[in-house]
C-alpha positions as CSV (number, residue, x, y, z in Angstrom):
1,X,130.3,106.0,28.5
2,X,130.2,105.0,24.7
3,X,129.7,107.5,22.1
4,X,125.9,107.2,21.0
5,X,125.0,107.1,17.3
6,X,122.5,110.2,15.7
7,X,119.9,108.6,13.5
8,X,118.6,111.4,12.1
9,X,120.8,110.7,9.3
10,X,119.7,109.4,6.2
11,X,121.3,106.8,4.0
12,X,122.2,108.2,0.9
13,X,122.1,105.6,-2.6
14,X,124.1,102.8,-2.1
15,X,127.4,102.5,-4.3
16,X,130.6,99.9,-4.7
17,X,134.0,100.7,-5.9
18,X,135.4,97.5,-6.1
19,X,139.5,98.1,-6.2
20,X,141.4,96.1,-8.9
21,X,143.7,97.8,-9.6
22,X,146.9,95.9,-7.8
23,X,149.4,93.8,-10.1
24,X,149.6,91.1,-6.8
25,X,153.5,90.8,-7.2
26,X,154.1,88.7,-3.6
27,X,151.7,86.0,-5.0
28,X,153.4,85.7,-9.1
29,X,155.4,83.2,-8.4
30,X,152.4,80.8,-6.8
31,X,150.4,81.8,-10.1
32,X,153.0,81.2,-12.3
33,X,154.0,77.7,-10.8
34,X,150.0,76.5,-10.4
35,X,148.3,77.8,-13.2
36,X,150.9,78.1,-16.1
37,X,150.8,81.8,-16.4
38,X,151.6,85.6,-14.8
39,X,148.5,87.8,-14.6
40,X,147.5,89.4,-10.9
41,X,145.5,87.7,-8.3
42,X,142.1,88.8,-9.2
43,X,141.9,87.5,-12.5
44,X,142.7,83.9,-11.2
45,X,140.3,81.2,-10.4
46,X,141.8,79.6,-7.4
47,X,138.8,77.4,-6.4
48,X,135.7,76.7,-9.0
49,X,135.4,78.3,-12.4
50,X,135.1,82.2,-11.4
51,X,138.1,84.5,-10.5
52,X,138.3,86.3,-7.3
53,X,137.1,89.8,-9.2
54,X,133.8,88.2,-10.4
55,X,133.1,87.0,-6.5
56,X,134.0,90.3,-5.4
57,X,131.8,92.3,-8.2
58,X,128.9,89.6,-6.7
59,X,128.9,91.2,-3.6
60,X,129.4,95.2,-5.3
61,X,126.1,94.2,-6.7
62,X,124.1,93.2,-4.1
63,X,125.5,95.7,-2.0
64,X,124.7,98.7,-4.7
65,X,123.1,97.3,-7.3
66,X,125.0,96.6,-10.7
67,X,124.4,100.5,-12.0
68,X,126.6,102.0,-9.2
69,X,129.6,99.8,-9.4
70,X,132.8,101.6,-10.3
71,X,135.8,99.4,-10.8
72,X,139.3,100.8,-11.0
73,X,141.9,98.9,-12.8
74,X,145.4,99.4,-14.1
75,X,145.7,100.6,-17.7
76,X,148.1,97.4,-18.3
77,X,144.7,95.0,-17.2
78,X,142.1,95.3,-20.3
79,X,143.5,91.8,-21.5
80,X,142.7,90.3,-18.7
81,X,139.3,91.3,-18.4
82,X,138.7,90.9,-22.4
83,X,140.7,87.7,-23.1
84,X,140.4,84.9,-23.7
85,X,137.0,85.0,-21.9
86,X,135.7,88.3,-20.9
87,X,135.0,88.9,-17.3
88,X,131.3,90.9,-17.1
89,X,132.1,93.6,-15.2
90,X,129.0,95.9,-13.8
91,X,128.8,99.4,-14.1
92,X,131.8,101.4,-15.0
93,X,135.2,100.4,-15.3
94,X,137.6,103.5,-15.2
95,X,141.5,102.8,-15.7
96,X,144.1,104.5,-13.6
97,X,147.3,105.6,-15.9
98,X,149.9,105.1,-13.4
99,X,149.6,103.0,-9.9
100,X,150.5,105.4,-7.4
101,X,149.4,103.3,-3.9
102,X,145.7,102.9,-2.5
103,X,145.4,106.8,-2.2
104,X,144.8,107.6,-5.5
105,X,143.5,104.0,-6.3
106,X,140.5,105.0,-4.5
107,X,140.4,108.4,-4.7
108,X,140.3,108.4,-8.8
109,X,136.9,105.8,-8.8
110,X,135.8,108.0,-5.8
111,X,135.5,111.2,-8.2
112,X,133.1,109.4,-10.5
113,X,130.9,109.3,-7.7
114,X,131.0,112.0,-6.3
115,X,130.4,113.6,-9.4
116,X,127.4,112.2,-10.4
117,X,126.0,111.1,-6.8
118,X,127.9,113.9,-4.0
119,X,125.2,112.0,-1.3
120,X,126.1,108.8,-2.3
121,X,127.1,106.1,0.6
122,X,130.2,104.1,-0.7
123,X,131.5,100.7,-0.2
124,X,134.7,99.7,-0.7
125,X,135.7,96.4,-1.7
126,X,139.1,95.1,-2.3
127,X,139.4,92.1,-5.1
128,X,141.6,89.7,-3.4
129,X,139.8,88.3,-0.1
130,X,137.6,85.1,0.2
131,X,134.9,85.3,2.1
132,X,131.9,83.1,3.3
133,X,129.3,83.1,3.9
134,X,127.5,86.0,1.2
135,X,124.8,86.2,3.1
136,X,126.7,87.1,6.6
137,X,128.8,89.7,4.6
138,X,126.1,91.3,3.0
139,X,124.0,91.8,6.3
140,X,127.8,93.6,7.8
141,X,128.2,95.9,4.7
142,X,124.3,96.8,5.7
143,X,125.1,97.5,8.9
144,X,128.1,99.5,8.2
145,X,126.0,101.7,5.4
146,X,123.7,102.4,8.5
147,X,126.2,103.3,10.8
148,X,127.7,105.8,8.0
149,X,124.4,107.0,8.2
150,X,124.1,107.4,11.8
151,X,128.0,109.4,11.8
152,X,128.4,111.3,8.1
153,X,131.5,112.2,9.1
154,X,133.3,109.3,10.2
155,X,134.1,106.3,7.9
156,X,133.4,102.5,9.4
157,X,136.1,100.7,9.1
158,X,135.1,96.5,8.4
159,X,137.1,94.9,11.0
160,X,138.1,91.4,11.4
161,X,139.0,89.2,15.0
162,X,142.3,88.1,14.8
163,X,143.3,84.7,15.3
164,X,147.2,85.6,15.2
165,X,149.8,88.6,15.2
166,X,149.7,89.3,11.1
167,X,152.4,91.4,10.4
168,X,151.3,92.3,7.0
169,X,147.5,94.0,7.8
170,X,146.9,97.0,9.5
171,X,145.5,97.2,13.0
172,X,143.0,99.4,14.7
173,X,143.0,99.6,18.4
174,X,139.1,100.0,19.0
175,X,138.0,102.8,21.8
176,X,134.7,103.2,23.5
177,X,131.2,101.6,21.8
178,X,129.2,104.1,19.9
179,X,125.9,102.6,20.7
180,X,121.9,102.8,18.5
181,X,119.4,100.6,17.8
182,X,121.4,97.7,18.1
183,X,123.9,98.4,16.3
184,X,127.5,98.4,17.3
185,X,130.8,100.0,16.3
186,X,133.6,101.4,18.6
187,X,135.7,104.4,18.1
188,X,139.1,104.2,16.7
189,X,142.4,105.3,19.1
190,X,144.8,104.2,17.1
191,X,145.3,103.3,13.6
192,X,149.0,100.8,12.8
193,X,149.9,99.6,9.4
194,X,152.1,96.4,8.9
195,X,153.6,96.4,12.6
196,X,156.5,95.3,13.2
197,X,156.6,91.3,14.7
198,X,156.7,92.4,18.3
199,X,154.0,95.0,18.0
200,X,151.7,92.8,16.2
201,X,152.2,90.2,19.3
202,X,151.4,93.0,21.6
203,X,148.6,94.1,19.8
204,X,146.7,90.8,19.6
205,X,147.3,90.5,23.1
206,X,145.6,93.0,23.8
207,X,142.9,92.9,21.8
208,X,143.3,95.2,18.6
209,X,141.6,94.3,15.6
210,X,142.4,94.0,11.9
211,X,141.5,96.7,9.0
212,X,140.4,94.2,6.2
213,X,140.2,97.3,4.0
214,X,136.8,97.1,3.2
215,X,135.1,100.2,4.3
216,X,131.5,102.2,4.1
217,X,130.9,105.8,4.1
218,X,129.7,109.1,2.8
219,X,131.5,109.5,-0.2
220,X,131.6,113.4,1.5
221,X,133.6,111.5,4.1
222,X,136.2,110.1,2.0
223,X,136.5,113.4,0.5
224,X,136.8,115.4,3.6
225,X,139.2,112.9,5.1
226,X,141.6,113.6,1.7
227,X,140.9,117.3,2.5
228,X,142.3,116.9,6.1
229,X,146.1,114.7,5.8
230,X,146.7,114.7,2.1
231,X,145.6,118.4,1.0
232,X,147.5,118.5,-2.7
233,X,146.0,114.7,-3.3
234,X,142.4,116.1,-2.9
235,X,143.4,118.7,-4.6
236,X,143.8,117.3,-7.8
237,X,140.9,114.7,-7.3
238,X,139.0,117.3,-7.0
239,X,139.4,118.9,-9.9
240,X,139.2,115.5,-11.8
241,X,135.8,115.3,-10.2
242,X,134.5,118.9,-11.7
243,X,136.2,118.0,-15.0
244,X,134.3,114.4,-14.9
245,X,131.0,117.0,-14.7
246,X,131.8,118.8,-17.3
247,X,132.5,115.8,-19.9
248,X,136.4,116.7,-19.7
249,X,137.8,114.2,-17.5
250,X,139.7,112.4,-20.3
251,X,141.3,115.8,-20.6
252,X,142.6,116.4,-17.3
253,X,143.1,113.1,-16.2
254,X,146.9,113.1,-17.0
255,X,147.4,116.4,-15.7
256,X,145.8,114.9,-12.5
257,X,148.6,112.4,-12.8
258,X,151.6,114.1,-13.8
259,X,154.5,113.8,-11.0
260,X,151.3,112.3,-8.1
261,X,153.0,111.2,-5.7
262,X,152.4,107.5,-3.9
263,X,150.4,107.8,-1.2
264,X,149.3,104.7,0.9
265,X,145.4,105.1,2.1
266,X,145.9,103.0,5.4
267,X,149.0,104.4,6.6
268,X,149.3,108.1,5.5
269,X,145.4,109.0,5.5
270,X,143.4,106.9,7.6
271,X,146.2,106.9,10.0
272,X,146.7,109.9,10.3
273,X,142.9,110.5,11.7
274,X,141.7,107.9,13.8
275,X,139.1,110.0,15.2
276,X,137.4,110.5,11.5
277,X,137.0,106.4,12.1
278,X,134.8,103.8,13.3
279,X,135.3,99.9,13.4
280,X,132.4,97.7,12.9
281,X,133.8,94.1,14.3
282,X,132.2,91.5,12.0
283,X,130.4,88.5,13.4
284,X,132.2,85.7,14.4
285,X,130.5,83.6,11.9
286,X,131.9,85.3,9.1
287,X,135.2,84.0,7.4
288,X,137.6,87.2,6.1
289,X,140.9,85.8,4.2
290,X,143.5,88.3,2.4
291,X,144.8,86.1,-0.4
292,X,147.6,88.3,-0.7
293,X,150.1,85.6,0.2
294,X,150.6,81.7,-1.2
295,X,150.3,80.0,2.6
296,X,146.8,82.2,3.3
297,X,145.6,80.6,0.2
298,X,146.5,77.4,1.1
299,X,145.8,77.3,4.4
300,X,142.0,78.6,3.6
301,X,141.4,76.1,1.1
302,X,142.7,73.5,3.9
303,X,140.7,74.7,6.4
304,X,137.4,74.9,4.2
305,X,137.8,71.6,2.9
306,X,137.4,73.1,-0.6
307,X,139.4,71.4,-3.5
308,X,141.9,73.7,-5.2
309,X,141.2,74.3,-9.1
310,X,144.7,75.1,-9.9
311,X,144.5,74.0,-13.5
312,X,146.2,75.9,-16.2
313,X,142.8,76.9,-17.7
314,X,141.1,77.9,-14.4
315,X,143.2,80.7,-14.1
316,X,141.3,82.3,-16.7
């Protein structure tokens, strides 16, 4: 029997943190060879006139609204967003001073919300997927906020159908249906990051699906889940988020920093408690790409029919 979904929740305000923070090292060379010039993925233009952050802050907005957008970039990225044509970026911007993996990359925007909004509902969107069409993804980031509704305490994983055994994406072998008004999500068993070749064959065998990373819940829930496998890293985002109350944040935001250690959200937090997880398979009508490699790129653009820009202007 599935797991059935309490809707006696409430949706709390919708907000985006849209993760740009990643300097896309696998895919320089392709950048540096097509358009003419090094900067990461998300600040290139790789098919029309806009770069994969501007897409990506489209659908932060719609999602959110433009007032509850928080990016989170590297300190090294303000040229890129200010020259030589500045991006428009909604909301707030806030700059991490060291990369230390996704667990900190999410937890630092995630403290400006929950300092100004504790019942917010968050989405979170990486900056380096395509994905068509908008309006099929907005109605599965709606769905998802519902379902975080429904369950406070779990976060909904966005999951995608595989078509092959990816080695380089994380994998979620889905559990029982949690079942309510028509909207379906399963339970998580099992949470695998980058399997090895073998395991990824077995896994798409059997029908596991793929984390694309993009996630909805209670911003409570991101929190609690810290609270639970990384202890010291909520910790000190914690404090970060009472000193972000109290106007001081610029303060203790290198003490926040000083010696963190790396800590990878998909691997050493969210799997590490599958059962603080839900998956929400998107429809089969939706097209999910990670542009985190040279052949997805191409083989996208291919498979759309859509004409590569790949000028040494449109990277900008």
């Amino acid at each position: 029997m599935g797991e059935y979904m309490n809707h006696s929740g409430r949706e709390g305000n919708p907000w985006s943190i849209v993760l740009s923070g990643g300097e896309g090292r696998r895919l320089a060379p392709f950048i540096r060879e097509m358009f003419g010039t090094e900067r990461p993925k998300q600040y290139c233009a790789f098919t029309g006139r806009r770069t994969m952050l501007e897409h990506t802050l489209d659908r932060a907005a719609r999602f959110s609204g433009p007032q509850r957008v928080v990016t989170v970039i590297d300190n090294g990225h303000w040229g890129w967003i200010d020259e030589p044509r500045r991006l428009f970026i909604p909301g707030r911007i806030v700059a991490q001073p060291d990369a230390r993996e996704t667990g900190p990359g999410i937890l630092f925007p995630l403290s400006y919300v929950l300092a100004e909004d504790p019942d917010a509902t968050v989405a979170i969107l990486p900056s380096d997927h395509f994905i068509k069409p908008d309006a099929a993804f907005d109605a599965e980031l709606k769905r998802a906020a519902t379902i975080a509704a429904a369950l406070p305490d779990r976060i909904c994983l966005v999951a995608a159908r595989p078509d092959r055994p990816e080695e380089d994406y994380g994998w979620i072998e889905p559990g029982e249906w949690v079942v309510g008004s028509g909207l379906c999500a399963r339970t998580v068993r099992k949470f695998v990051e980058k399997p090895s070749a073998r395991e990824a064959s077995r896994m798409n065998q059997a029908g596991w699906l793929w984390n694309t990373m993009i996630m909805v819940g209670r911003a409570k829930a991101f929190r609690d889940l810290a609270r639970a496998v990384q202890p010291e890293l909520a910790y000190r985002f914690e404090a970060l988020t009472e000193a972000i109350r109290l106007g001081r944040d610029a303060e203790v935001l290198p003490e926040v920093y000083q010696d963190l250690p790396s800590v990878n959200f998909s691997k050493e937090m969210l799997g590490r408690a599958p059962e603080r997880l839900v998956a929400l398979p998107m429809a089969g009508a939706l097209y999910w790409c990670d542009w985190g490699r040279e052949e997805r790129v191409q083989a996208t653009l291919k498979w759309l029919k859509l004409a590569p820009t790949f000028e040494r202007e449109a990277a900008i």
